[in-house]
Backbone as XML, in Angstrom:
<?xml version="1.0"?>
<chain id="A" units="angstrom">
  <residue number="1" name="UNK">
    <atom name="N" x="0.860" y="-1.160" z="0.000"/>
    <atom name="CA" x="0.000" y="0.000" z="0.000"/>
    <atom name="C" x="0.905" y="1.222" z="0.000"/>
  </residue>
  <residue number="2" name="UNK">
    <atom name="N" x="0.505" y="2.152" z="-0.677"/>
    <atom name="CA" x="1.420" y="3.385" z="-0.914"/>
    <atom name="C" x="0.943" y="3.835" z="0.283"/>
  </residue>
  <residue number="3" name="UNK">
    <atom name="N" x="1.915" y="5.071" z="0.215"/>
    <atom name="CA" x="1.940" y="6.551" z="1.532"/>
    <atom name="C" x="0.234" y="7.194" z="1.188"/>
  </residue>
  <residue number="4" name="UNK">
    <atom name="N" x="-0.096" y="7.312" z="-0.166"/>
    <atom name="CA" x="-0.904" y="7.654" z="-0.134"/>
    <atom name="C" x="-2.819" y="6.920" z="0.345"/>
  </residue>
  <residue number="5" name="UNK">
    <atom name="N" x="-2.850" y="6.059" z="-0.599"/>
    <atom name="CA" x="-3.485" y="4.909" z="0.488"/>
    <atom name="C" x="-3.387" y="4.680" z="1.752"/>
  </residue>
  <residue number="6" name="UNK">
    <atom name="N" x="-2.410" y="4.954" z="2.499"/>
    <atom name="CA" x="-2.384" y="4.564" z="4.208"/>
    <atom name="C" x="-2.759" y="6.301" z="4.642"/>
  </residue>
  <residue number="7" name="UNK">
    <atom name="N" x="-2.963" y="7.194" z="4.164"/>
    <atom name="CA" x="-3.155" y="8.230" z="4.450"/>
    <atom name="C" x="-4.326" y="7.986" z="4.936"/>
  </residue>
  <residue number="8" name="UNK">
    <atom name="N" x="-5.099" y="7.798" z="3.415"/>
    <atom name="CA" x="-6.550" y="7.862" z="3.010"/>
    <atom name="C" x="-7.146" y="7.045" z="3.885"/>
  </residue>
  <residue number="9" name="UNK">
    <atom name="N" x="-6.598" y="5.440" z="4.005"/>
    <atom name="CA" x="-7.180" y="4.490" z="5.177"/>
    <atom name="C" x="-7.010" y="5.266" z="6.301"/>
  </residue>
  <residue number="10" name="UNK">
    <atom name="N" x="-6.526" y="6.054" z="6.692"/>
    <atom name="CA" x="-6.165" y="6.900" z="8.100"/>
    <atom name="C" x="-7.051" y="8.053" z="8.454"/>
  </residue>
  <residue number="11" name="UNK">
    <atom name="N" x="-7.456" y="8.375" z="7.134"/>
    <atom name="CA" x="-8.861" y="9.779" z="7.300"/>
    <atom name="C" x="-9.765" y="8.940" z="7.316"/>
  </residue>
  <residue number="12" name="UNK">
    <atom name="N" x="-10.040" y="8.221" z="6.765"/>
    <atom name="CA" x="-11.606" y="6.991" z="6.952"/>
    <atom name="C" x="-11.554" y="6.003" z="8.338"/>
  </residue>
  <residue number="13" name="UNK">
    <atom name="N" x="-10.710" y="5.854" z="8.805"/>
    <atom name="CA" x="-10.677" y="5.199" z="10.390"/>
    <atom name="C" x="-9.883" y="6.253" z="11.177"/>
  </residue>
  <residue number="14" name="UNK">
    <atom name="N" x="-10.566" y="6.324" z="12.779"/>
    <atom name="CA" x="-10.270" y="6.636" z="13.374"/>
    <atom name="C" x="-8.714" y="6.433" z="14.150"/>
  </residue>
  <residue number="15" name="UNK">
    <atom name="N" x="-7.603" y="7.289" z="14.476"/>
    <atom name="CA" x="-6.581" y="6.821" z="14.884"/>
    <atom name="C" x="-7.128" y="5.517" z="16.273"/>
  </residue>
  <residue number="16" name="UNK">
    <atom name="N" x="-6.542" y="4.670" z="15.819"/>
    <atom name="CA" x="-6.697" y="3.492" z="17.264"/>
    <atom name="C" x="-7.680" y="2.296" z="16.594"/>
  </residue>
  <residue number="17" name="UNK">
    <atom name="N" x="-8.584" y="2.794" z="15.885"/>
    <atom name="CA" x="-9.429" y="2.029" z="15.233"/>
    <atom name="C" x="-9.591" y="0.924" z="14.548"/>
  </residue>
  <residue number="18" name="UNK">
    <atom name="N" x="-10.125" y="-0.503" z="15.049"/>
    <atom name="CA" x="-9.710" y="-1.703" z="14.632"/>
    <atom name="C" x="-10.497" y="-1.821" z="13.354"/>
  </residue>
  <residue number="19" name="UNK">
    <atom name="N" x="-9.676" y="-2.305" z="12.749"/>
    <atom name="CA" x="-9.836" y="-2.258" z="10.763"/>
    <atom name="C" x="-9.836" y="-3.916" z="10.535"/>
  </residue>
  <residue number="20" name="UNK">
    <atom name="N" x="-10.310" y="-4.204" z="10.201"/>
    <atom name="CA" x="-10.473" y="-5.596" z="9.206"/>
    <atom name="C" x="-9.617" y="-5.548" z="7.842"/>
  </residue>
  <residue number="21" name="UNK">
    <atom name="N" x="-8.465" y="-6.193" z="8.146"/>
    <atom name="CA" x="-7.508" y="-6.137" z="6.629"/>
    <atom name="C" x="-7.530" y="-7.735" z="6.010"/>
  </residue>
  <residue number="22" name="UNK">
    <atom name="N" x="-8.445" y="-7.761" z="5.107"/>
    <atom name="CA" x="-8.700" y="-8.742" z="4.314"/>
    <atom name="C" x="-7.595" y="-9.281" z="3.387"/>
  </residue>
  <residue number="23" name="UNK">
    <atom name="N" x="-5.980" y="-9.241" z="3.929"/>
    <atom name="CA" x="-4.952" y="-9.102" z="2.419"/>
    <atom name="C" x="-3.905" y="-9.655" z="3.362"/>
  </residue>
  <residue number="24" name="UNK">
    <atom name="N" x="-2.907" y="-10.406" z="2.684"/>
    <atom name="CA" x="-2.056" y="-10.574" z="3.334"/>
    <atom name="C" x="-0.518" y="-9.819" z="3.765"/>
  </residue>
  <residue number="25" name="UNK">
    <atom name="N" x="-1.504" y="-7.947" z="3.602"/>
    <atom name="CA" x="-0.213" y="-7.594" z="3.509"/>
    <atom name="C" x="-0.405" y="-6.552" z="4.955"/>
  </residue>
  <residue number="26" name="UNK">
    <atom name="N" x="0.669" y="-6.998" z="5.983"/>
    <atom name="CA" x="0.686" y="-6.881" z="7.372"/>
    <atom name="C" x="0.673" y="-5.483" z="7.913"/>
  </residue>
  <residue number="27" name="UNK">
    <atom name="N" x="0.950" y="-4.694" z="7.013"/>
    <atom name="CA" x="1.677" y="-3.690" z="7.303"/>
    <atom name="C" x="0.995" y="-2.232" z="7.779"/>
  </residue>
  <residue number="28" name="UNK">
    <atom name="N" x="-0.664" y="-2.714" z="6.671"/>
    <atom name="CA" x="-1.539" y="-1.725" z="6.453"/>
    <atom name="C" x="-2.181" y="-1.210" z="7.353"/>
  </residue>
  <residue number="29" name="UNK">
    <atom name="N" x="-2.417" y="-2.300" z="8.963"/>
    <atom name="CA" x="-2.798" y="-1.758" z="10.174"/>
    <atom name="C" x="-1.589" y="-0.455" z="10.514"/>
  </residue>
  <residue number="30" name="UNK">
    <atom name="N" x="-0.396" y="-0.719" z="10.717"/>
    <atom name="CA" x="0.546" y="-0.385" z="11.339"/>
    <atom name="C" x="1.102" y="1.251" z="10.574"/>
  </residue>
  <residue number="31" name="UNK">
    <atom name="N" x="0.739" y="1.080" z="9.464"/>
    <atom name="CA" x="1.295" y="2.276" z="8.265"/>
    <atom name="C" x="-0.203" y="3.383" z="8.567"/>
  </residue>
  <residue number="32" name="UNK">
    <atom name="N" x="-1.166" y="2.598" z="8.826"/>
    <atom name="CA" x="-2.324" y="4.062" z="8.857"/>
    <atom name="C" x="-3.043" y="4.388" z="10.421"/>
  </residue>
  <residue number="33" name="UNK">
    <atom name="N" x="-2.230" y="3.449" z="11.511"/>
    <atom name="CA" x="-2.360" y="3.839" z="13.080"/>
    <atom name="C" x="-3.766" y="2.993" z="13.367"/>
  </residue>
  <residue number="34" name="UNK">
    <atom name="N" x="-3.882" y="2.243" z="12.872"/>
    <atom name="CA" x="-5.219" y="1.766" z="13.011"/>
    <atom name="C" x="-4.872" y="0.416" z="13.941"/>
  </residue>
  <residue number="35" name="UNK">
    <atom name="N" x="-5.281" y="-0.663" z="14.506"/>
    <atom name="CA" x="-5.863" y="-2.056" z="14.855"/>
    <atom name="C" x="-6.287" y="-3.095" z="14.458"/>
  </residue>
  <residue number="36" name="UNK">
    <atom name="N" x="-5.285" y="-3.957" z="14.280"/>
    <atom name="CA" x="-6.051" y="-4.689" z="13.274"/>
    <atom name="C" x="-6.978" y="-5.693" z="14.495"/>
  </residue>
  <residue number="37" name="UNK">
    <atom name="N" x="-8.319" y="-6.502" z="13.442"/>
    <atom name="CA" x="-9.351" y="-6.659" z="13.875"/>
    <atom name="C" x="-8.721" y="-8.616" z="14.381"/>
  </residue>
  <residue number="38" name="UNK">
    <atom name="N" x="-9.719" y="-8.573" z="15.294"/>
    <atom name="CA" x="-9.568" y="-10.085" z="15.305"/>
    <atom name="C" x="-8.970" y="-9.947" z="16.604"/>
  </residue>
  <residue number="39" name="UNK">
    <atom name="N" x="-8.549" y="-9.005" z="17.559"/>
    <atom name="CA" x="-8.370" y="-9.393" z="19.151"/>
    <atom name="C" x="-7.193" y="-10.098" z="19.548"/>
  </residue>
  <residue number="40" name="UNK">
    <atom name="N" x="-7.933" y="-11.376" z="20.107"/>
    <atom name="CA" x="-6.863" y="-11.999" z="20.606"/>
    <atom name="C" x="-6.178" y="-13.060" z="20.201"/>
  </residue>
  <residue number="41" name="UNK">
    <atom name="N" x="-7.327" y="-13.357" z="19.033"/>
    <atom name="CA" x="-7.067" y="-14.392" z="18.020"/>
    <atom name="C" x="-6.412" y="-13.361" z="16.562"/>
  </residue>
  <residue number="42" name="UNK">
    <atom name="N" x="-5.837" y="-13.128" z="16.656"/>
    <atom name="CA" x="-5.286" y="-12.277" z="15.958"/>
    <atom name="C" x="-4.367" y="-12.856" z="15.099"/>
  </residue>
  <residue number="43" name="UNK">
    <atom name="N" x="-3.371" y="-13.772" z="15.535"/>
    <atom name="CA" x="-2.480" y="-14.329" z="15.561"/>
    <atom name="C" x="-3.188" y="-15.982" z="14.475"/>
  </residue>
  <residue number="44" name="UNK">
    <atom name="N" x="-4.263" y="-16.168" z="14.917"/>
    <atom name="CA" x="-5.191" y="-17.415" z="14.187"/>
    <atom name="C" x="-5.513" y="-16.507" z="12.690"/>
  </residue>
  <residue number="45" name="UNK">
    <atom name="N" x="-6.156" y="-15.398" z="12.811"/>
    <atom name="CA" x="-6.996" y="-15.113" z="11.372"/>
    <atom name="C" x="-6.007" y="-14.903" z="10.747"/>
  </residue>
  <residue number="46" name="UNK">
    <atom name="N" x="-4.286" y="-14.271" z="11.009"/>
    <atom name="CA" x="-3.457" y="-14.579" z="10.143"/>
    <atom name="C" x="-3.070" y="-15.601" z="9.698"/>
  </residue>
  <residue number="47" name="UNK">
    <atom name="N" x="-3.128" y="-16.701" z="10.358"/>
    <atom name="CA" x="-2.963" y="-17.472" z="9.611"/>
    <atom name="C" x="-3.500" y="-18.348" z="8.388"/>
  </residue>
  <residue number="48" name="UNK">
    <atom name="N" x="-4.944" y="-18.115" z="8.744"/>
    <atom name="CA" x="-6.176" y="-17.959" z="8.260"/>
    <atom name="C" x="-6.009" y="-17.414" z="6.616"/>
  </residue>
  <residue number="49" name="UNK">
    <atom name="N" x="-5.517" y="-16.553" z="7.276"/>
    <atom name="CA" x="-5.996" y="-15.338" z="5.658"/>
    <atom name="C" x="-4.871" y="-15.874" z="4.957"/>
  </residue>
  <residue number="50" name="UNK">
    <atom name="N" x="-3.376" y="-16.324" z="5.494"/>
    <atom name="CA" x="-2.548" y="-16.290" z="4.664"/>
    <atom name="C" x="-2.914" y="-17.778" z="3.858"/>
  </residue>
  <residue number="51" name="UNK">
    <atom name="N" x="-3.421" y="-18.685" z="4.468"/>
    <atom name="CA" x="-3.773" y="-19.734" z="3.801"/>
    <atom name="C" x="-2.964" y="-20.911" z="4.526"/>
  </residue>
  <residue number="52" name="UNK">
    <atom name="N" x="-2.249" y="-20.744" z="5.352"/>
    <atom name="CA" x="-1.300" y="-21.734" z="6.434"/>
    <atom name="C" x="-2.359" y="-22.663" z="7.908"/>
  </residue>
  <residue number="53" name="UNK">
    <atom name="N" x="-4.045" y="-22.179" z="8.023"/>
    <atom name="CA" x="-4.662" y="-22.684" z="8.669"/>
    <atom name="C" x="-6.130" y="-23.203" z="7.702"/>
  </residue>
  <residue number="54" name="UNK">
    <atom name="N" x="-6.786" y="-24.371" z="8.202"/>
    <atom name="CA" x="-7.970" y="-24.580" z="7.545"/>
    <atom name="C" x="-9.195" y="-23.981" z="8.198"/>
  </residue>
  <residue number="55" name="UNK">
    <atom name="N" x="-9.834" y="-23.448" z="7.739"/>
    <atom name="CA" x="-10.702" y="-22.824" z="7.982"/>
    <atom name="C" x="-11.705" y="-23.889" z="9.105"/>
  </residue>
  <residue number="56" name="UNK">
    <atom name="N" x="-12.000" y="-25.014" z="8.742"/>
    <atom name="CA" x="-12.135" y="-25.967" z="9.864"/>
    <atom name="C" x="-11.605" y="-25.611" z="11.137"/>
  </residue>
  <residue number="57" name="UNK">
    <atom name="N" x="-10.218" y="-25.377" z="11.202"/>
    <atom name="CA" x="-9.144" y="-25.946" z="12.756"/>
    <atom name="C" x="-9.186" y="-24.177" z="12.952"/>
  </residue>
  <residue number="58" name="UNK">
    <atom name="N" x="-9.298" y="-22.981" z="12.394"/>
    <atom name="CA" x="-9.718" y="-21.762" z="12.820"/>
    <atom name="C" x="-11.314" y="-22.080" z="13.933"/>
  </residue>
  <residue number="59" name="UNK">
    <atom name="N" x="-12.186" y="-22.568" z="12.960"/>
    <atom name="CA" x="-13.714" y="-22.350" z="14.254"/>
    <atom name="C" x="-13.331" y="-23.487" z="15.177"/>
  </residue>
  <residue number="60" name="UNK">
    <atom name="N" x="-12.460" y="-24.398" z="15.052"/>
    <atom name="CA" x="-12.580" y="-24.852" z="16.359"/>
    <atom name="C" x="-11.895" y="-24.399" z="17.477"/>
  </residue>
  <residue number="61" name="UNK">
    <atom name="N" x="-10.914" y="-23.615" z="17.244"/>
    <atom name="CA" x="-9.860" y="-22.702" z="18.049"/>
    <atom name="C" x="-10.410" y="-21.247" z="18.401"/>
  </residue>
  <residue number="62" name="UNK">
    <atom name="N" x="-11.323" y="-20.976" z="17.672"/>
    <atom name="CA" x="-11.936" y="-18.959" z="18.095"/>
    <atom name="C" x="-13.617" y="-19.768" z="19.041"/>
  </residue>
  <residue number="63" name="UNK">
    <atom name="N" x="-13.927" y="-19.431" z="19.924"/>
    <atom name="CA" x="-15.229" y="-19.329" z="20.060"/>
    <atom name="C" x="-15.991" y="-18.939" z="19.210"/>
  </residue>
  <residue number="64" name="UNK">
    <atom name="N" x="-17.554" y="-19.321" z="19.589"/>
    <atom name="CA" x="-18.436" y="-18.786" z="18.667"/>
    <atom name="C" x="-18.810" y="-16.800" z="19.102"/>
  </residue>
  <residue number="65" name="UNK">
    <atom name="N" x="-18.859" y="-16.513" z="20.580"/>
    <atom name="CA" x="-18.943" y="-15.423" z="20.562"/>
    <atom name="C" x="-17.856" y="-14.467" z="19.493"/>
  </residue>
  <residue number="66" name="UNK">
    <atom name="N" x="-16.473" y="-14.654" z="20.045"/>
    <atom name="CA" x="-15.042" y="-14.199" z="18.660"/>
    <atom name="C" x="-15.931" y="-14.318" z="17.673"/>
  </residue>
  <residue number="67" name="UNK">
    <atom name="N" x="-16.031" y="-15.447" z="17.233"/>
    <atom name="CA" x="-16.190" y="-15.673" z="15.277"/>
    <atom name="C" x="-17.418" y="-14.946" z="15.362"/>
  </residue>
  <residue number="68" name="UNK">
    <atom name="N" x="-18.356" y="-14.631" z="15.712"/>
    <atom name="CA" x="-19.537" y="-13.909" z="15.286"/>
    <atom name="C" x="-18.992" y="-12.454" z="15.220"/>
  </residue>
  <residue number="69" name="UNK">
    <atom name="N" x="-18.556" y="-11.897" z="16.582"/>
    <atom name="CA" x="-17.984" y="-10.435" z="16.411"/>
    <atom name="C" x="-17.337" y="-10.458" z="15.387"/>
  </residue>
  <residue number="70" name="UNK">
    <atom name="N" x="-16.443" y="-11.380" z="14.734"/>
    <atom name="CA" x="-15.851" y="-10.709" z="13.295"/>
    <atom name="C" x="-16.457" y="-11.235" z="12.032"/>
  </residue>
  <residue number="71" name="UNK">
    <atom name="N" x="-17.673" y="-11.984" z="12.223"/>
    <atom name="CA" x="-18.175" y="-12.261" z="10.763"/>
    <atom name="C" x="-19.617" y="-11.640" z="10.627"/>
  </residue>
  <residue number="72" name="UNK">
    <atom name="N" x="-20.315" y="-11.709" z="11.703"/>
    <atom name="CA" x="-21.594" y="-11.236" z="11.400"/>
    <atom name="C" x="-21.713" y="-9.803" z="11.866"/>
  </residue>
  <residue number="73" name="UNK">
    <atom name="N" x="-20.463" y="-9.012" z="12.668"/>
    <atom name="CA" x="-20.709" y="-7.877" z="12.781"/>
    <atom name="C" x="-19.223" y="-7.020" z="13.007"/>
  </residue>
  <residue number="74" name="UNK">
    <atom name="N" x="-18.488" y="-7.426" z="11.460"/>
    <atom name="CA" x="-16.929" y="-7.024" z="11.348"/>
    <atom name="C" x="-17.035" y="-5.564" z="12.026"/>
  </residue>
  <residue number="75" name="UNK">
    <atom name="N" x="-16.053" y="-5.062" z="11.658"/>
    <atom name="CA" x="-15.182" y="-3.195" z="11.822"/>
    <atom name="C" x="-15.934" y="-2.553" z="11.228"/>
  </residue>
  <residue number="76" name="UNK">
    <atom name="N" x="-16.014" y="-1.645" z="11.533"/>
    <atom name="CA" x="-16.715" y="-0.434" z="10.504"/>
    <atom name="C" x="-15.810" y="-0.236" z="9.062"/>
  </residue>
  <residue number="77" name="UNK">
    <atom name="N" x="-14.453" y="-0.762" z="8.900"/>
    <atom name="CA" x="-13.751" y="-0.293" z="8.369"/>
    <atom name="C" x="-12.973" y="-1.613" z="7.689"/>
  </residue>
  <residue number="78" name="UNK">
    <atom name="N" x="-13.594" y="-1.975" z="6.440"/>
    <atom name="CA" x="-12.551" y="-3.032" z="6.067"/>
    <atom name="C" x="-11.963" y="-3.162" z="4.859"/>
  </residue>
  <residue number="79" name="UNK">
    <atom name="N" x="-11.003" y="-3.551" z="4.504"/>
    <atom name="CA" x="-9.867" y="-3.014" z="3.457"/>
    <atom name="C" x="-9.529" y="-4.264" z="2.760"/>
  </residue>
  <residue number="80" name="UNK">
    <atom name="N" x="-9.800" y="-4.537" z="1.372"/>
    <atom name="CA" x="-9.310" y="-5.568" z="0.728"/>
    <atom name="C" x="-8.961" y="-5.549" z="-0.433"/>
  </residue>
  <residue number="81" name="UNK">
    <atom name="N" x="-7.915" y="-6.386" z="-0.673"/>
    <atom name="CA" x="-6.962" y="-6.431" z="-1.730"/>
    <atom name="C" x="-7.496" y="-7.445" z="-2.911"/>
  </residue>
  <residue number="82" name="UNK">
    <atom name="N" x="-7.915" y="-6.526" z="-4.075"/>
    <atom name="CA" x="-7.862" y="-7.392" z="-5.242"/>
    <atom name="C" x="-7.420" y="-8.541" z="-5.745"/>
  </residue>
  <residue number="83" name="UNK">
    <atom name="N" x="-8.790" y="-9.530" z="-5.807"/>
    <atom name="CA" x="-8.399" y="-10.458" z="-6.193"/>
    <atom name="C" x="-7.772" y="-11.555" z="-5.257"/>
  </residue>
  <residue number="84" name="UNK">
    <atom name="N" x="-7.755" y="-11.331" z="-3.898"/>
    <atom name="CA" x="-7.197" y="-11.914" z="-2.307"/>
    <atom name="C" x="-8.742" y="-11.915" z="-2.159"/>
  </residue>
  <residue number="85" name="UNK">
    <atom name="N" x="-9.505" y="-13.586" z="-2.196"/>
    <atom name="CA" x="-10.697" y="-13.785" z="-1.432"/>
    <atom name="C" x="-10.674" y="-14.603" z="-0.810"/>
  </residue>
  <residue number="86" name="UNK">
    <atom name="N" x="-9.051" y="-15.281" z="-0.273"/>
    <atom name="CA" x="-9.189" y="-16.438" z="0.797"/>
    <atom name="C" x="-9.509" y="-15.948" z="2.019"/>
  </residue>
  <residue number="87" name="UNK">
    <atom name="N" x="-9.797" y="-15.429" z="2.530"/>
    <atom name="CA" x="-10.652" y="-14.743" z="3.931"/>
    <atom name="C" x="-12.372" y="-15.357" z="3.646"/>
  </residue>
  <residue number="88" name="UNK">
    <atom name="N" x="-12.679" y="-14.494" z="2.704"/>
    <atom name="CA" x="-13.956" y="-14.593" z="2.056"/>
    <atom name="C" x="-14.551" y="-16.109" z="2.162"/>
  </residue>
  <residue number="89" name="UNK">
    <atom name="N" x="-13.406" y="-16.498" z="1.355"/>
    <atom name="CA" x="-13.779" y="-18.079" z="0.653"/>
    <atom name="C" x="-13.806" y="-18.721" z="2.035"/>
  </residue>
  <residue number="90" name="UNK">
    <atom name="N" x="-12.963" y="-18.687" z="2.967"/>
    <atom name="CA" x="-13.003" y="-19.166" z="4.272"/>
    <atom name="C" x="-14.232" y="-19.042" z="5.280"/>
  </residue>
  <residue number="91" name="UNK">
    <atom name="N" x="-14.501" y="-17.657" z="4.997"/>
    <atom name="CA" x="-15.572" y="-17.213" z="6.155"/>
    <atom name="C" x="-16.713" y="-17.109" z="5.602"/>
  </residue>
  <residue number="92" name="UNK">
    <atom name="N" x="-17.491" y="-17.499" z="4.936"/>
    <atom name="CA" x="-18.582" y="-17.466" z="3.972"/>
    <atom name="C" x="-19.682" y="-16.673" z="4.755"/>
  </residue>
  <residue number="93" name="UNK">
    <atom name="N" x="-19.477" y="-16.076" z="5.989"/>
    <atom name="CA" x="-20.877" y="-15.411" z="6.598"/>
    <atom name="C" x="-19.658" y="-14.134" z="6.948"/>
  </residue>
  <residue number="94" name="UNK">
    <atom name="N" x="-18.424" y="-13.994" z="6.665"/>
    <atom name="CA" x="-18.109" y="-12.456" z="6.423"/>
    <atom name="C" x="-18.143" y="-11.982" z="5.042"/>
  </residue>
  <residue number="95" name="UNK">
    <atom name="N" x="-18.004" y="-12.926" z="3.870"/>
    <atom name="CA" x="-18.542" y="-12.379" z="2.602"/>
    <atom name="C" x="-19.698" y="-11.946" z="2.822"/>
  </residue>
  <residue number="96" name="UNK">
    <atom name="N" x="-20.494" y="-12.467" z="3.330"/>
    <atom name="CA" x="-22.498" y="-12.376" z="3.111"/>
    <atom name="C" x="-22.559" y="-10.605" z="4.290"/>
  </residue>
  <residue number="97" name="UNK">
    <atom name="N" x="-21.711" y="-10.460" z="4.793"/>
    <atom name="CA" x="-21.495" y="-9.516" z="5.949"/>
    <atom name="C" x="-21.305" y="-8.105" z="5.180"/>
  </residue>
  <residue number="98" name="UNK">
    <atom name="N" x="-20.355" y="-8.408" z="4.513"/>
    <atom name="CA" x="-19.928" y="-7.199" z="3.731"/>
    <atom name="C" x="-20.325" y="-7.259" z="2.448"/>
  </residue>
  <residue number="99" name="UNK">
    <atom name="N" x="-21.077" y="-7.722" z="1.427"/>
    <atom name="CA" x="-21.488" y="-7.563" z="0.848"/>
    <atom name="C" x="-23.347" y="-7.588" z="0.512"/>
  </residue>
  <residue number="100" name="UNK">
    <atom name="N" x="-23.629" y="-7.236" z="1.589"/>
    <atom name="CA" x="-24.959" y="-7.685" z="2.198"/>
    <atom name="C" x="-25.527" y="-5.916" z="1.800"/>
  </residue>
  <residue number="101" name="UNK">
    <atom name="N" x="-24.747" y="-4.929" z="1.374"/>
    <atom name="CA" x="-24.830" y="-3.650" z="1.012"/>
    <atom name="C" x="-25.234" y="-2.864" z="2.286"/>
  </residue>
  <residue number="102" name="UNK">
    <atom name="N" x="-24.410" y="-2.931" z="3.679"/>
    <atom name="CA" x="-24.087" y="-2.356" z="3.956"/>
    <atom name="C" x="-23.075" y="-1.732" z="4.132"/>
  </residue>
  <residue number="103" name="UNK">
    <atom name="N" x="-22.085" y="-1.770" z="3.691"/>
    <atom name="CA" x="-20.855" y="-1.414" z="3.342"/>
    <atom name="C" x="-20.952" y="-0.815" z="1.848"/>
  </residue>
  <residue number="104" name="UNK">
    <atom name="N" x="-20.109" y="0.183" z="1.577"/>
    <atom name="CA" x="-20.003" y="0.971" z="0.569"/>
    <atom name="C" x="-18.546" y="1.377" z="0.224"/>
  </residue>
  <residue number="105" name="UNK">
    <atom name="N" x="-17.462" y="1.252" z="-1.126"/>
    <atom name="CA" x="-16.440" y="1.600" z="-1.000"/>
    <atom name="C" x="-15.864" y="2.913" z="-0.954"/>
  </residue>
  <residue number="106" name="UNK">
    <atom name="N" x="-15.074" y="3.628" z="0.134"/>
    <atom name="CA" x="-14.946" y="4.643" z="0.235"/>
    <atom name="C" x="-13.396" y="5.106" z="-0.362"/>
  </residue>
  <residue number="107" name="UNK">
    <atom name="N" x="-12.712" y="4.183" z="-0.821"/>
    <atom name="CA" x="-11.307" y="4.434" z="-1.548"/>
    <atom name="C" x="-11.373" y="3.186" z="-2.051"/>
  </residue>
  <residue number="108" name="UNK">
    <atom name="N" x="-10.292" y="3.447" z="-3.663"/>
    <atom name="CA" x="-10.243" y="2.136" z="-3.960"/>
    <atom name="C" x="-8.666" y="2.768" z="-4.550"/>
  </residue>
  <residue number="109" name="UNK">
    <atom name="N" x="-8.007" y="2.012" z="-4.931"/>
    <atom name="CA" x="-6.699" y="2.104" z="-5.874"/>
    <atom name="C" x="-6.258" y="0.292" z="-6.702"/>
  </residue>
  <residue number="110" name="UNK">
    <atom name="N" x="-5.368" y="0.693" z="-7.652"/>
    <atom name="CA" x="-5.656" y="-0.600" z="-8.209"/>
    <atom name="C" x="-5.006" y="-1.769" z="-7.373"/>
  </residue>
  <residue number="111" name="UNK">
    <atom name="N" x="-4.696" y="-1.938" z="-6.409"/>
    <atom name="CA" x="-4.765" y="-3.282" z="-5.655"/>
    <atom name="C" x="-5.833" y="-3.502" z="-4.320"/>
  </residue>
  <residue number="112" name="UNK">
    <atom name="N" x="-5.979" y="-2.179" z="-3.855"/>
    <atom name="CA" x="-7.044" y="-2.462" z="-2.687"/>
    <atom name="C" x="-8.108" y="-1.691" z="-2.650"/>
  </residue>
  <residue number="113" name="UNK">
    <atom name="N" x="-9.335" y="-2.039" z="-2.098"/>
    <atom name="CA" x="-10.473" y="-1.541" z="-1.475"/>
    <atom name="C" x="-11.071" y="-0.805" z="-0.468"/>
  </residue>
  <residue number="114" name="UNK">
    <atom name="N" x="-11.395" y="-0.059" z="0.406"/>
    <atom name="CA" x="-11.484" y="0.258" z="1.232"/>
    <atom name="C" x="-12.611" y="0.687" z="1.563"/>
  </residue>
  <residue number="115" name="UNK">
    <atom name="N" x="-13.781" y="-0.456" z="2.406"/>
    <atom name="CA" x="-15.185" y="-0.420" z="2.417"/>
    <atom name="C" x="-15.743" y="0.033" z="3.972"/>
  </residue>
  <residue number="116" name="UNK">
    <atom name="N" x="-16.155" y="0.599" z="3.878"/>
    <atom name="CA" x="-16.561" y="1.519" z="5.038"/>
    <atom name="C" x="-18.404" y="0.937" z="5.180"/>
  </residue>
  <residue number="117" name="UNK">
    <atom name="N" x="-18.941" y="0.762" z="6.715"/>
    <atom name="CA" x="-20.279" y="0.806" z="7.139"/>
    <atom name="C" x="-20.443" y="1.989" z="6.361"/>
  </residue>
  <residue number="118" name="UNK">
    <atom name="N" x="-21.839" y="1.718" z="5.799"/>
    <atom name="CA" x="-22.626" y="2.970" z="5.308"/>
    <atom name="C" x="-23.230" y="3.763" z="6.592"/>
  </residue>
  <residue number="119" name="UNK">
    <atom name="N" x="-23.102" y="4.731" z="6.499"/>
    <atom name="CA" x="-23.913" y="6.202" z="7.351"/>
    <atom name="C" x="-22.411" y="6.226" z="8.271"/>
  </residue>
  <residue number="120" name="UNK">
    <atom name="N" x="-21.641" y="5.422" z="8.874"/>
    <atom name="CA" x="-21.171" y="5.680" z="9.849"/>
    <atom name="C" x="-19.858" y="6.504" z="9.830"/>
  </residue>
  <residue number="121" name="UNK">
    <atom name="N" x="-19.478" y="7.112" z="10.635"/>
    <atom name="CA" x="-18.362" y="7.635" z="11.159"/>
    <atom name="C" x="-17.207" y="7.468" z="12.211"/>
  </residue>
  <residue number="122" name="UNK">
    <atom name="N" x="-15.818" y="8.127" z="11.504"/>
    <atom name="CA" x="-14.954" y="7.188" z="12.562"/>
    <atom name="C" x="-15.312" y="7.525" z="14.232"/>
  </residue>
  <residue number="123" name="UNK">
    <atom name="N" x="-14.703" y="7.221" z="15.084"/>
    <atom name="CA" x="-14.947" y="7.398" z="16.587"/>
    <atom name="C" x="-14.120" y="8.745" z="16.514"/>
  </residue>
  <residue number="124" name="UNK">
    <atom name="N" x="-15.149" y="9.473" z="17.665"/>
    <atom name="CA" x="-14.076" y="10.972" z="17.798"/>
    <atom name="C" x="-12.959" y="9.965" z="18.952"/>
  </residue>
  <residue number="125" name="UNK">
    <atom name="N" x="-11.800" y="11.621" z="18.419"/>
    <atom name="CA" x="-10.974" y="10.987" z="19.650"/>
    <atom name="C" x="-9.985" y="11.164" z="19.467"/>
  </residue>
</chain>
């Protein structure tokens, strides 16, 4: 992600603000001050996303409370990279989540996305 993209992800989330980064590229929490999503299992959905865990041995390791907070009611703020739908393909009720049209893209550039809750705003602060 360019300087400019991590800007832009940085005016659309709040500094501190946990972001859902759908991509396997690590950096994008850390480059725009944001959080990445996923808690304490944090450490699982990477592995997850990168394709090194089965989506099976992920739900048996996150609770169901975890896995619901990030599939049926992700970040306000989630960012994905073209053409990267192993998250998706994995979590089949966070595809249906974010593309359910509440989410709307609020930046795009040609490798990533950046889909924002509709109506909402970042947290003051």
């Amino acid at each position: 992600m360019h300087e400019e993209h991590e800007r832009g992800l940085a005016q659309l989330a709040g500094d501190g603000e946990e972001v859902l980064v759908m991509s396997r590229s690590q950096l994008i929490n850390f480059a725009s001050h944001t959080q990445p999503a996923g808690g304490r299992y944090i450490h699982l959905l990477f592995l997850l996303r990168s394709g090194l865990m089965l989506p099976k041995d992920f739900r048996e390791l996150v609770p169901k409370r975890d896995l619901d907070k990030l599939t049926v009611d992700p970040p306000r703020v989630i960012v994905t990279e073209f053409g990267d739908t192993l998250l998706m393909d994995a979590l089949p009720e966070l595809r249906r989540s974010v593309e359910s049209g509440t989410y709307v893209i609020a930046a795009k550039s040609a490798l990533f996305r950046v889909y924002v809750r509709e109506g909402s705003k970042p947290p003051k602060g």
